[in-house]
C-alpha positions as CSV (number, residue, x, y, z in Angstrom):
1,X,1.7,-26.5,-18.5
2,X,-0.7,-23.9,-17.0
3,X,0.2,-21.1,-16.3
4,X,-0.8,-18.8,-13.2
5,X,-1.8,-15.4,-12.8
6,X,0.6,-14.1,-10.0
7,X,-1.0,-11.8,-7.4
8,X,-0.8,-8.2,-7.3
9,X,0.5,-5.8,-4.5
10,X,0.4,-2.2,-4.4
11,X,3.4,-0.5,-2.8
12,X,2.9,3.2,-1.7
13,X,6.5,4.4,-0.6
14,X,7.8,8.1,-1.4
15,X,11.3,6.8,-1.5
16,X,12.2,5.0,-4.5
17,X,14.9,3.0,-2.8
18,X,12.2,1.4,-0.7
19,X,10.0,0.5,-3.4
20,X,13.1,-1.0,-5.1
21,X,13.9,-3.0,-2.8
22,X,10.5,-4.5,-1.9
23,X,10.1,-5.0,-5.5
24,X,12.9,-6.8,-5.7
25,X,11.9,-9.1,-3.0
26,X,9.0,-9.7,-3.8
27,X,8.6,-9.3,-8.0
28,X,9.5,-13.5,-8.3
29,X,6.1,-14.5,-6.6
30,X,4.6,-11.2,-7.2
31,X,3.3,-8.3,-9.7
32,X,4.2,-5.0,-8.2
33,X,2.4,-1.8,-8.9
34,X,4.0,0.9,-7.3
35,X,2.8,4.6,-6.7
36,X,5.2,7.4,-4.9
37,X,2.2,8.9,-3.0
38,X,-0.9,9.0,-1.8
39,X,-2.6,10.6,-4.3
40,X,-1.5,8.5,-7.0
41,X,-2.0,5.2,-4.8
42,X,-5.7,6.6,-4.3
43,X,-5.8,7.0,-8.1
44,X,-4.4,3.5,-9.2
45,X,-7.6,2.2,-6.6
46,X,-9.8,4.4,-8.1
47,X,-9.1,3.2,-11.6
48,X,-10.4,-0.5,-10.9
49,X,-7.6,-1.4,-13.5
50,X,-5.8,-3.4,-10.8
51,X,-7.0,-5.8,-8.2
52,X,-4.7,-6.2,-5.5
53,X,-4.4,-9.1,-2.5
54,X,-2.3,-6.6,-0.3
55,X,-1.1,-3.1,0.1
56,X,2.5,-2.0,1.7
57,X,2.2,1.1,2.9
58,X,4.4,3.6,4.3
59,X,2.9,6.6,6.7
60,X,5.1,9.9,5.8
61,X,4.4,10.8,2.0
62,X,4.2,14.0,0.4
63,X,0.6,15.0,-1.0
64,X,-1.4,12.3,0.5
65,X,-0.1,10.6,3.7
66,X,-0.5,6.9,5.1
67,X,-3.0,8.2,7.1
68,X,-4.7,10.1,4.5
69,X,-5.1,7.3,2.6
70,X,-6.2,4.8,5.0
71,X,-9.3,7.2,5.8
72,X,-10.0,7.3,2.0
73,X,-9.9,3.4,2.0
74,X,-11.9,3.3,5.2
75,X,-14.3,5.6,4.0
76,X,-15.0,3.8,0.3
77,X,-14.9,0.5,2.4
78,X,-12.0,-0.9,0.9
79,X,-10.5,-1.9,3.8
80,X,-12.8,-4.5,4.6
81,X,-11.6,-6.6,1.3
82,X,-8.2,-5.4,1.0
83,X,-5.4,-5.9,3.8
84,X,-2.9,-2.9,4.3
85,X,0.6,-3.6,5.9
86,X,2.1,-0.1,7.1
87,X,5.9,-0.3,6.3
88,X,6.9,2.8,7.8
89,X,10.3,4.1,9.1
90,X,8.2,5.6,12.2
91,X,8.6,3.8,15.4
92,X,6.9,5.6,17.7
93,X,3.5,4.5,19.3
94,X,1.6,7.5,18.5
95,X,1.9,6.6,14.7
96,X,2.0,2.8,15.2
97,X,-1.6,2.8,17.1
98,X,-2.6,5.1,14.8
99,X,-2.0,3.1,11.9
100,X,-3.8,0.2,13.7
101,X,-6.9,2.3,14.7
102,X,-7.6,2.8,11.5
103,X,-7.0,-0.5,10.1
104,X,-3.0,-0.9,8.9
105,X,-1.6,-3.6,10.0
């Protein structure tokens, strides 16, 4: 039987209970990379080691936030081939149509 390469996602979360449970949702149909902030999420991308059909993304993280990262991605044009889902605890409109403006969705 042939097998199939699963598809990659990259969740950024600082809390490890998040990224625990996402993984667990998902890690069936999925491989998970995970990265506790910004900084390292930036450097996983950077590396080219993964390729990734979609990132989860929460907003508040220490070092590098959502939104920090979201202007690296939109500055090195990353954003135009790879999809960003913000998965944020933040609720209120300021941060949600921030995310959007700069290309979370």
């Amino acid at each position: 039987m042939k097998q199939t390469r699963k598809r990659r996602i990259l969740i950024m979360d600082d809390s490890e209970m998040n990224r625990e449970i996402l993984t667990g949702i998902l890690e069936d149909e999925y491989d998970i990379v995970e990265a506790e902030d910004g900084k390292k999420a930036i450097a996983i991308m950077e590396e080219g080691l993964y390729s990734f059909s979609i990132v989860l993304l929460d907003i508040t993280m220490p070092e590098l936030d959502g939104f920090g990262v979201l202007q690296v991605m939109q500055q090195r044009n990353w954003l135009k081939e790879l999809p960003v889902i913000i998965i944020s605890a933040e609720t209120s409109n300021e941060y949600i149509g921030h995310a959007y403006e700069m290309g979370g969705q």
